[in-house]
N, C-alpha and C positions, 0 to 999 in steps of 0.2 A: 551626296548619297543618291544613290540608283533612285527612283520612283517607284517601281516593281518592290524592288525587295525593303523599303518603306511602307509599303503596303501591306505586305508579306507578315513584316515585325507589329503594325499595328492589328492585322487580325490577330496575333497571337495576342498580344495584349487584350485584346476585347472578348476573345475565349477566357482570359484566367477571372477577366475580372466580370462576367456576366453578373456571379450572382451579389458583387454590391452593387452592380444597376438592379437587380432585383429589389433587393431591399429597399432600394431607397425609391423605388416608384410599385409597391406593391399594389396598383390597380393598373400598372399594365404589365402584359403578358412579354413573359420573360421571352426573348428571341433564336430560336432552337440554334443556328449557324450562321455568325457573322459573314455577311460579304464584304472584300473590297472595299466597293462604291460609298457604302459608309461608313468606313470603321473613322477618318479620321474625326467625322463629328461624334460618334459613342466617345471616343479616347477625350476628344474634350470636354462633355457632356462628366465621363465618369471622374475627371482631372477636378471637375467644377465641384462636385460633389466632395470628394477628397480637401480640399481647399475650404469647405465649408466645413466640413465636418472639423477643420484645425483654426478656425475663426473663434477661437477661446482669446480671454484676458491672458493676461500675462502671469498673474498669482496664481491664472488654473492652472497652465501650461507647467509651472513650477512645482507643482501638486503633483500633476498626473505624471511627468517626468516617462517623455515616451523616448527612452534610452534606446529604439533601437532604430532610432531616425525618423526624418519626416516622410510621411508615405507618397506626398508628391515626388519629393527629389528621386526616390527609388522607382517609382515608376516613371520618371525620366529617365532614369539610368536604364533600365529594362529596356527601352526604344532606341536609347543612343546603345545601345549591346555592351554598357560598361562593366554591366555585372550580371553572371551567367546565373544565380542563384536569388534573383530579387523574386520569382514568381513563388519561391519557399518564401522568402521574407513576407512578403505580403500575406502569405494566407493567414498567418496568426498575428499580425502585427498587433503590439499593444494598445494603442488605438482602437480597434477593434474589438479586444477582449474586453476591454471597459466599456463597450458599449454592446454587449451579448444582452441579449432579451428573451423572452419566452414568445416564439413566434407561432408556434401551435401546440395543440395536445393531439395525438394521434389514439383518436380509441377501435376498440375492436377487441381486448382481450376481456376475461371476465376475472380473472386472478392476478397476483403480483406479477410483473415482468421481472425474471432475474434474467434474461440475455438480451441483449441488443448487437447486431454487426452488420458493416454495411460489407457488399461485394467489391473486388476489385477498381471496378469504376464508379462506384461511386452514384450510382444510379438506384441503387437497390436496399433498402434496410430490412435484417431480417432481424424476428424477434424470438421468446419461447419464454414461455408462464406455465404459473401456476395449475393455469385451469389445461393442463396437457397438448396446449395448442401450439405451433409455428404460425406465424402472421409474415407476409412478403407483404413491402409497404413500396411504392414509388418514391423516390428519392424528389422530382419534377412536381408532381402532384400532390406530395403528400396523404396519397390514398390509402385503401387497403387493395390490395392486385389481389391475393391467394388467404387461405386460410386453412390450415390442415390437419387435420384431427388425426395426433400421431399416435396413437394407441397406447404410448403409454401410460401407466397405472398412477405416477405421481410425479411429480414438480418438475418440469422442464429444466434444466440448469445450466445449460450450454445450450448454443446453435452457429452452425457456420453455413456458405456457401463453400461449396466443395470447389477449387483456383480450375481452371482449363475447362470448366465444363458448360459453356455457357451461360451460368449461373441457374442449369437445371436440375444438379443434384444440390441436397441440403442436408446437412447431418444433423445429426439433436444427442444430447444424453440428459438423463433426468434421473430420479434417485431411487429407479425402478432399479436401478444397476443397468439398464440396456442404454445402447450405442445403436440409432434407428436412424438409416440412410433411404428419404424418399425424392423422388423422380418426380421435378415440377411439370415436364413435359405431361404428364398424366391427366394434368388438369387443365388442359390447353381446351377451351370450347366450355368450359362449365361455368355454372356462376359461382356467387359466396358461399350460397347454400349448399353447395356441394362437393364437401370438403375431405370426401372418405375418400381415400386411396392405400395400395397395399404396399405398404415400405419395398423396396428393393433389398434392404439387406435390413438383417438382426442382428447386432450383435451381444451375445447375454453371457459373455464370458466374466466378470466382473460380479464381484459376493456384496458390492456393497456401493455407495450411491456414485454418480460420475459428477464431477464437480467441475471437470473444464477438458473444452475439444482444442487440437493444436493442427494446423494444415501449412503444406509446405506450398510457399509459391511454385507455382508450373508445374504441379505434379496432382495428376485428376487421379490418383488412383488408391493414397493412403490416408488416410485419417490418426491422429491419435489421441487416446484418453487415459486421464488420470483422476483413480477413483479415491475414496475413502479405505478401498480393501489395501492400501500400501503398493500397489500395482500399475506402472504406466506401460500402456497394450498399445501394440500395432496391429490395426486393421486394413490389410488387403482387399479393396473389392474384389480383383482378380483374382480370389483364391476360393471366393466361394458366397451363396448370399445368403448364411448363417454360421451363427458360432455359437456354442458348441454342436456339431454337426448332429442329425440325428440320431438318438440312442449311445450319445459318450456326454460324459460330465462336462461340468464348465472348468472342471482342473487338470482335461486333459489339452485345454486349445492352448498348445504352443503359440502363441499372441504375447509375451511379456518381455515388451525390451527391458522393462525398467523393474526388478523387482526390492521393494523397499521395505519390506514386511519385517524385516529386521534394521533399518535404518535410520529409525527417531534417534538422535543424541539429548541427554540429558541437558550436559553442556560440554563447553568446547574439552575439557579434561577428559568426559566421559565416555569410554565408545560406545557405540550403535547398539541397542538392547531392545527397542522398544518398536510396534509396527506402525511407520510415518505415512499417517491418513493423507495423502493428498490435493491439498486443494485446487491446484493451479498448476499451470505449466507454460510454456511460450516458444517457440522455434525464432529465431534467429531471421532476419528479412534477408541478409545482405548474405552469413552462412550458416544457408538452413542445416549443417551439420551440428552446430551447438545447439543445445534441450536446456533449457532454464524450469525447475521446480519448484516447489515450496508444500510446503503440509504444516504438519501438527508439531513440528519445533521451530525453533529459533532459525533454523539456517536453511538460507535458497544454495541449491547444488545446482553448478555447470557440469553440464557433461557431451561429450562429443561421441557421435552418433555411430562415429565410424571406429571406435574404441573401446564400444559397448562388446557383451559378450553375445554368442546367438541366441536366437528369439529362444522363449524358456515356458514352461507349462507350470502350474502354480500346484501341481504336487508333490514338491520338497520346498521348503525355503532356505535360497542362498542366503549369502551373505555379500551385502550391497559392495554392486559396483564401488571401486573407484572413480573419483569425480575430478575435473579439471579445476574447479575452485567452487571454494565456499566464499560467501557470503552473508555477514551479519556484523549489525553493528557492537561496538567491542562492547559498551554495557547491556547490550543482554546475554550475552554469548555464555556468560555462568550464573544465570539465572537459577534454571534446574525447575521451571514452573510450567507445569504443562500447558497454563492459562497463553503462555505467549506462543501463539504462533503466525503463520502467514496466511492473509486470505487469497492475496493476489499478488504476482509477480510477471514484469515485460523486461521486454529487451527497448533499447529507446530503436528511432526510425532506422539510426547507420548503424545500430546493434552495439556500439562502443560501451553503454552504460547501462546499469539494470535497474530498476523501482521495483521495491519490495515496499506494500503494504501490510501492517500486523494489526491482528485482533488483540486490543485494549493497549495498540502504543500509538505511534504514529506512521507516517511515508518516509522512507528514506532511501535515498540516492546513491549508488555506488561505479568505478569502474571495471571494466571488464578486463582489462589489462591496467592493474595498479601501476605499472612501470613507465607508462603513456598518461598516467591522469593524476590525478590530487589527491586519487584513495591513496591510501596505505596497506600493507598487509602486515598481523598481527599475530604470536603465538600468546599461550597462555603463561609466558614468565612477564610478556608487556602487560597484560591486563595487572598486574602486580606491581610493576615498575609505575606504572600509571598511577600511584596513590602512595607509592613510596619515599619516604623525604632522604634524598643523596645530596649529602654540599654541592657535589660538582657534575651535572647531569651528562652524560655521555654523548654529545652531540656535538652539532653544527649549528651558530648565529644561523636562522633564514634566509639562506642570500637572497629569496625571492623579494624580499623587504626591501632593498634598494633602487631607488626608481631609474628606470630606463633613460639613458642618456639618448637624447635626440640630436640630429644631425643638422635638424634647420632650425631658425628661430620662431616659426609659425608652430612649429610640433611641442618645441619650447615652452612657447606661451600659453599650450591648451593643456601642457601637464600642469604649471603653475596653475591655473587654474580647476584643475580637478582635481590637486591637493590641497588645494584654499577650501572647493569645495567639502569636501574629508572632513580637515580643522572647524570645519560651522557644524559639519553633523557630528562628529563626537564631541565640540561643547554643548549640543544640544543633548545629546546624551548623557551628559556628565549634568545637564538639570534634571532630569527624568530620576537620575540617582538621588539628588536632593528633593525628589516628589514633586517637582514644578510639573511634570506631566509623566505620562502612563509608563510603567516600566516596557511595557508593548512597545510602543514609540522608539524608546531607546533603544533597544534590543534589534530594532530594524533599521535603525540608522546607523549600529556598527556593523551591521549584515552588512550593510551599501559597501560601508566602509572596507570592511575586510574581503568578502566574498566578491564585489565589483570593483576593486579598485586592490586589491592585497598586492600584485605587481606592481604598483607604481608607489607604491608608501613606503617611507623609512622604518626603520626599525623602532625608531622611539616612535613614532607615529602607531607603530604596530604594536608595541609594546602597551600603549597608554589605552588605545582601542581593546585589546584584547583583555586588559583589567576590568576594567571599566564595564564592558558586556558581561563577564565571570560573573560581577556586583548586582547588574541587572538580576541576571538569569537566578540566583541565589533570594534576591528579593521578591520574585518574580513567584517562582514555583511552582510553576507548571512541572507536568510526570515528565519525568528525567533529564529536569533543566538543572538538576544538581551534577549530573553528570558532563554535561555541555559544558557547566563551565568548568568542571576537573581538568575536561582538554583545556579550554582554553589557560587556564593558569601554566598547564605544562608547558605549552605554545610560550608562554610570554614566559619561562622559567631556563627555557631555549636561548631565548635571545637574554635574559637579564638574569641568570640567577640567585641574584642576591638583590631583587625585585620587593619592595615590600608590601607591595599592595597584589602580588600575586602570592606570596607566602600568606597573609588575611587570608585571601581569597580562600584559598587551596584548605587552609584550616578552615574555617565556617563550611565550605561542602563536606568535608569529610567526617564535620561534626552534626550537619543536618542528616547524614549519612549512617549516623552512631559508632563510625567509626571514631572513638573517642581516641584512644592511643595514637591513632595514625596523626590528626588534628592536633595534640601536642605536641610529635616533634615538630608539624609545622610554627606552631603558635610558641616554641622557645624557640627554632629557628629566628623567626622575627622579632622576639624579644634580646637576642644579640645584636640584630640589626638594631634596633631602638630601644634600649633597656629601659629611657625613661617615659616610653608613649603611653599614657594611660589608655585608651584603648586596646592596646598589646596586653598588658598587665593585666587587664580586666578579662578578657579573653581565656589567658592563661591559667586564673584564678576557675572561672568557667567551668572550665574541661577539667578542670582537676577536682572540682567539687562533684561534678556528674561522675567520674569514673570512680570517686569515693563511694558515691553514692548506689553504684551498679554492681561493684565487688560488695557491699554489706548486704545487698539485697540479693546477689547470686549464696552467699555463706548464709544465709537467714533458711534458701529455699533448702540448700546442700544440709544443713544442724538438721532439717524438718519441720522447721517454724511453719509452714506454708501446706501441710500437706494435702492434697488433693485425693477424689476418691479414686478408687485402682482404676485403670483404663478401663478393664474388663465389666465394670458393674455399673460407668457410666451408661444412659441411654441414647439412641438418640433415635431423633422425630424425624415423617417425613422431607419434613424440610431442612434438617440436617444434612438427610441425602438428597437431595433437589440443588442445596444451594453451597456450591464453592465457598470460604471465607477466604478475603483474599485482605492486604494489609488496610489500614486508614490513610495512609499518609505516606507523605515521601520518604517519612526516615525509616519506615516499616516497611516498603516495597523496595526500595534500593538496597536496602540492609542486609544485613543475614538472614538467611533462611532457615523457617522453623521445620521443624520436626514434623507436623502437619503436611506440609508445602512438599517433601520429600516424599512420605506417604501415598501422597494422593498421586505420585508420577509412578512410583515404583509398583503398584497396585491398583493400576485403572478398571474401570466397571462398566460393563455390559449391561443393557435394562434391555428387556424383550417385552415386549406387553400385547398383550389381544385382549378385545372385546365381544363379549356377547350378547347381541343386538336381535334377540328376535324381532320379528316382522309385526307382533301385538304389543312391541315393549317400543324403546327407543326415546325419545328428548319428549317431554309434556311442555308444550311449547309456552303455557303458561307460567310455569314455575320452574323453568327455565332449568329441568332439572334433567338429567340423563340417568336415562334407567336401564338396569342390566348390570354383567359381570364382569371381572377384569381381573387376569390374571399376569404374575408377577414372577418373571424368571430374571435373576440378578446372580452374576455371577465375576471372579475375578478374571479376566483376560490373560492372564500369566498363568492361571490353574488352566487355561483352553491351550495355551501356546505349550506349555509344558506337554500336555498330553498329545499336542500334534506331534512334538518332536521325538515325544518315547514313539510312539506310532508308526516316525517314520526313521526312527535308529540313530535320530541328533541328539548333542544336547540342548540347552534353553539357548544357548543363542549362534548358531554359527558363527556371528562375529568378534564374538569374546567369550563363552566360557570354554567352548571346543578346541580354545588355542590358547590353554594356561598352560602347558608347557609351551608355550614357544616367548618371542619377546611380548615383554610386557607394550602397552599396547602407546602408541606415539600420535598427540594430537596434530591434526592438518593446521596449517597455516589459512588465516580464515582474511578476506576483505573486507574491510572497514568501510565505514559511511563515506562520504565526501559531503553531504547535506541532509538536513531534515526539515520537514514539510510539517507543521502543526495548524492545529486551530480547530480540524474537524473532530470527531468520537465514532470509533471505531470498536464497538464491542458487541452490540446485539445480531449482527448476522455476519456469514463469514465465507458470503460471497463479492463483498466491498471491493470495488475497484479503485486502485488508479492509475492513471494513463497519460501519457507523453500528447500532447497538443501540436497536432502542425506536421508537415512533415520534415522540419529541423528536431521539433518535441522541446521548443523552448520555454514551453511553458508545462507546470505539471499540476492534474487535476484529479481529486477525490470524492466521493460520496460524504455522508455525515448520518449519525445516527438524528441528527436533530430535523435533519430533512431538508436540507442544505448540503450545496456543492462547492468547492472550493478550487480557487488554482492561486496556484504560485509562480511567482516566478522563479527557473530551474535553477538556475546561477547563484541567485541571492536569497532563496527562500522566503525573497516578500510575499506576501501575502498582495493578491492583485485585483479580487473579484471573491464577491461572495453571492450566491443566489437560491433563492428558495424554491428546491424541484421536485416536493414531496412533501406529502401530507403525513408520513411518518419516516421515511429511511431512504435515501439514494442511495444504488447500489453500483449502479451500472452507468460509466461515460464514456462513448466511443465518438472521436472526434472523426468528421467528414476527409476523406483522402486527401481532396483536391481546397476544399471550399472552407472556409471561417465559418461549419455548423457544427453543431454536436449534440448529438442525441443522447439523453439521458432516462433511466427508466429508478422502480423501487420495486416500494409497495404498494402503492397505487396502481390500478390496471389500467395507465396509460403511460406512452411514450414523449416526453417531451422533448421538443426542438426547439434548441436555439440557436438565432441567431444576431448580428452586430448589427440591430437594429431598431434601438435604444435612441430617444432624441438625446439626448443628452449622456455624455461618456460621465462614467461614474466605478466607484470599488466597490460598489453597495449593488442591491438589488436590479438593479436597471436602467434606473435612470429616477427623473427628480421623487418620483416616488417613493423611492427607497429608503430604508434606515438610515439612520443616520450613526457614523461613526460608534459613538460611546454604545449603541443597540449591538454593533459588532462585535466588540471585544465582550460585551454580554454575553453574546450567544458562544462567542471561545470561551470566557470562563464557566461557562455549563459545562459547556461539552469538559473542560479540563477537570474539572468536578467529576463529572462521570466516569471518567479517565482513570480517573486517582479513587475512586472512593470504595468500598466494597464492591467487586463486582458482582451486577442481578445474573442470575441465569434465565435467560427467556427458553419457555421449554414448551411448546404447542398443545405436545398433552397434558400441561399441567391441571389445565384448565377440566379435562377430564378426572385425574389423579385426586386433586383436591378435594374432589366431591365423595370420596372414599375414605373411610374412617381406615387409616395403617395402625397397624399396632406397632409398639416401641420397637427398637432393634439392637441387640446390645452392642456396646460398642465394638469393633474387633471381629465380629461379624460383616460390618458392613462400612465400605468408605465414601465420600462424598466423592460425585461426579457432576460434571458440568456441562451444559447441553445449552446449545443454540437455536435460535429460529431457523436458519436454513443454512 
């Protein structure tokens, strides 16, 4: 090998890996640009390091199971040029994430941080909170550089660096409804203190709050936002530096790529009626022409840029684009509960697969082209087929299930032994089923099994595995592990159909489910298989006693045995209308849906409220009591839409009742999961992230109501790393471009940084400090509790409201609505 360009390869090596010399000598100063003359002692210096850091027993090694290689050998590979992609490996390596730690707290704001983002390179984090501020932090430093008091009125809730501009422009939206683009150059020569600058552009086109900014690589000139008003706008700086221009409304700035105000779906049968408040949005890295969505239903829309119609002004409402795909996983897709929707949805780093996060489910994984990955794509006769018992199911044994024939005997010998390995963890599984340990444990050992090895396992291998987790997941009962394991019974009904521990299976879900009829043909299905199993028998006896029991008590309410007072002369309390009822339990959330549950989607409510605060009244700080008036405008949102539409010569929905003559209306074909990510609680705010780690994104990480973050591994859904980064909620995690950091923010008014610099690798907390295991699965079964149980509504001004005597409101008058902290 040359000496030159040995040289050459170890200065790159000694750029990628600066910042674990950092870490691991954090009292000295990190070194701005390696030269030459000594990169080969850094490479050995940071090799020595690496080699320490895997100086574990052998039982740990076997624990931590860092499946994605040893980090020396890859950075040997990197030097010998064996493998062009090892400086991705390395940034996230598992190793590494087991030992992420809280390296600092960056303060400077005075309210929540709901955005964090770094720039391009990685050099810059920018932030925006509650208290109306933008914060530019040093990436090197961990300073504060700028602070900029952006005029607007309330809660910061996006922030970007604008791509090509040096990283001197900065965009913000907050729930003022404005889009405020300011000009860091402005404050070149000032100090902290001197944070007033006048925005470069306004934009106040937007009736209601902006919830997320999207920017295209290489392009300094556009911005875009998606609001709560059902509206995703393009902003031009070149066109002007306000909107709407002076003396015209905000409903005449032709700014709307995206109009969605008619675009909520009930569910997947239903079409678009309803206006899909917007939470989130994401542009594509690799082709910034696809726009990835999400709002106030079930389903994130793809849509391409170049396919859209032209820009549109929001004084008529269309009827929503056409989209390149939906996505959403098949059990919630006929929910029909407004409660479910998305907080946050990404494209991963190569754009191939999307993470959609939901308020009150979980993370889940899909691909962008089902035809290239493991998703599926689904209509709504499959969500049916899907619980349906057919002797002889329409498919194809898994060919994937038979293991790859290898061509040496060295390749040979490493499958034999990652099937051997298999066979240990689904018998360890199969004691987790007999209570020898956590149905958790199990559950994650057929993960391994299926999810990291499903190519290489036979069919009876796959077969017995995918029982087996069905059993877990059904003992288990976590929010919509009854559903998990319906696929998996299907899966194994695939390969075996006359399987009788997937026909159990398939009945016990559909019966924690109340699908009671469904569950007996399964449960005489396997009573053919086994006429004399007592268990079978018992089962069957079961389901036949409950459906006895549900038909005398359906004829009890139908005679009038039961009868209740008229709707109309019920009351109800404020906290009737304050608080959603949502079901108790699994078999009441998966279940059918009530009559209630319909209602509250078809008939959503508006609450407007003012206060009057004279200047001699206001909080007696004593008795902590707020004094003054408060007035209450509550109105249905369909009696508003209605009257816009007479107004403007439509009927109530351009997408469906303006086209009853024409055909009746045909559901899209929707993309299905490929994984789910549990463990954390996703309910009280519904700006929650989560985000792809790395720039492979092999790893995927969430927020937690409980004030904990979590990652998983992408592939297997293991659970990898759990860490406490909030005193009440993490909202926000943006992993580092280049480097193993990741910045996370909440409700706390600081930013934390971590980094893989933990003595000791660990799944817990940090290091030896940390919880310990059984403290884990505690903190998931809260959060799963919380998950499942009546959902609270967190509502800011309750805390006002409450101190107001409401008089009753009869029923029929007024519906229950649901409200979030931000």
């Amino acid at each position: 090998m040359d000496g030159k360009n040995h040289e050459d390869d170890v200065v790159k090596a000694k750029t990628s890996s600066l910042s674990v010399y950092c870490y691991a000598n954090p009292g000295q100063a990190c070194p701005a640009q390696p030269s030459p003359t000594d990169s080969l002692h850094f490479f050995t210096s940071v090799t020595q390091l690496f080699k320490s850091i895997l100086i574990i027993s052998v039982p740990e090694m076997e624990s931590l199971r860092f499946h994605d290689g040893n980090i020396t050998d890859l950075i040997d590979s990197r030097i010998l040029g064996l493998r062009s992609d090892i400086t991705h490996s390395l940034q996230v390596h598992s190793s590494m994430v087991r030992r992420l730690f809280l390296e600092r707290e960056l303060e400077g704001h005075r309210g929540c941080v709901n955005a964090v983002a770094w720039n391009s390179e990685g050099s810059l984090l920018i932030s925006g909170s509650d208290d109306t501020q933008i914060n530019i932090w040093s990436y090197s430093s961990r300073k504060l550089l700028h602070s900029i008091e952006t005029g607007h009125s309330t809660n910061i809730f996006c922030t970007k660096f604008v791509p090509e501009t040096s990283d001197e422009l900065v965009v913000s939206g907050a729930g003022d409804a404005e889009v405020r683009l300011f000009n860091l150059s402005r404050l070149s020569g000032r100090g902290l203190d001197e944070n007033m600058i006048t925005p470069s552009a306004i934009f106040q086109c937007h009736t209601r709050r902006v919830k997320k900014l999207a920017v295209e690589v290489g392009n300094p000139n556009v911005v875009w936002s998606a609001s709560e008003d059902g509206t995703l706008r393009q902003h031009d700086f070149r066109e002007g530096a306000s909107c709407p221009p002076a003396g015209s409304s905000h409903q005449e700035c032709r700014n709307i790529l995206l109009d969605l105000r008619w675009g909520a779906k009930k569910s997947l049968a239903d079409p678009p009626k309803q206006s899909l408040a917007l939470k989130s949005c994401d542009l594509s890295f690799t082709r910034p022409h696809l726009l990835l969505v999400g709002g106030s239903d079930a389903f994130a829309r793809l849509y391409d840029r170049r396919m859209l119609p032209p820009l549109s002004s929001s004084e008529k409402k269309l009827p929503p684009p056409p989209c390149v795909s939906y996505f959403c996983p098949m059990h919630l897709s006929d929910r029909g509960r407004s409660s479910i929707h998305l907080t946050h949805v990404a494209f991963s780093p190569n754009s191939e697969e999307v993470l959609l996060s939901y308020s009150g489910e979980h993370v889940y994984l899909m691909d962008v082209n089902p035809a290239t990955g493991s998703s599926m794509r689904y209509t709504v006769g499959d969500i049916t087929k899907l619980t349906s018992f057919a002797p002889i199911l329409n498919g194809v044994e898994l060919q994937q299930s038979f293991p790859r024939v290898c061509s040496n005997g060295s390749s040979k010998g490493h499958v034999a032994a990652r099937l051997d390995k298999c066979r240990k963890l689904i018998q360890f599984a199969g004691k987790s089923l007999k209570g020898e340990t956590s149905s958790y444990d199990g559950i994650e050992a057929c993960n391994e099994v299926l999810d990291g090895h499903g190519h290489e396992i036979g069919p009876s291998l796959m077969l017995e595995c995918l029982c087996i987790r069905a059993a877990l997941l059904l003992k288990r009962k976590w929010k919509n592990d009854v559903h998990m394991a319906i696929r998996d019974c299907y899966r194994a009904r695939k390969i075996n159909s006359s399987s009788l521990k997937a026909l159990l299976c398939m009945s016990e879900a559909l019966f924690q489910l109340g699908k009671h009829k469904e569950a007996l043909d399964f449960a005489f299905a396997a009573q053919t298989l086994a006429p004399s199993d007592s268990e079978v028998l018992e089962k069957v006896e079961n389901i036949k006693n409950l459906i006895a029991a549900a038909e005398a008590e359906k004829n009890k309410t139908t005679n009038g045995g039961s009868n209740s007072e008229p709707r109309s002369a019920r009351l109800l309390s404020l906290s009737d209308i304050l608080y959603r009822s949502e079901a108790n339990s699994d078999a009441s959330q998966d279940g059918p849906r009530s009559e209630r549950e319909d209602s509250d989607y078809d008939e959503e409510l508006e609450l407007d409220f003012e206060t009057a605060l004279p200047e001699d009244e206001g909080r007696d700080i004593e008795s902590n009591v707020l004094h003054g008036s408060l007035n209450l405008r509550i109105h249905r949102r369909d009696d508003a839409n209605m009257e816009t539409g007479r107004a403007n010569g439509s009927c109530e929905s351009p997408a469906s009742s303006c086209q009853n003559d024409k055909a009746p209306y045909e559901p899209e074909a929707v993309t299905d999961m490929k994984q789910r990510y549990v463990g954390h609680c996703n309910v009280g705010t519904d700006i929650k992230q989560a985000s792809f780690l790395g720039q492979r994104g092999e790893y995927i990480a969430s927020g937690s109501d409980d004030g904990r973050w979590f990652i998983w591994e992408k592939r297997t859904g293991r659970l990898v790393k759990i860490l406490h980064g909030d005193d009440a909620v993490v909202n926000c995690i943006q992993c580092h471009p280049f480097d193993c950091v990741v910045a996370t923010s909440g409700i706390d008014n600081t930013i934390k940084i971590w980094t893989p610099s933990a003595s000791v690798p660990s799944s817990v907390a940090g290091g030896a400090a940390g919880p310990e295991t059984s403290d884990v699965l505690d903190a998931m079964e809260n959060n799963q509790r919380r998950l499942s149980q009546s959902r609270e509504a967190i509502f800011r001004p309750f805390e006002i409201l409450e101190r107001f005597r409401m008089h009753e409101f009869a029923e029929g008058s007024l519906h229950p609505f649901e409200c979030t902290q931000s």
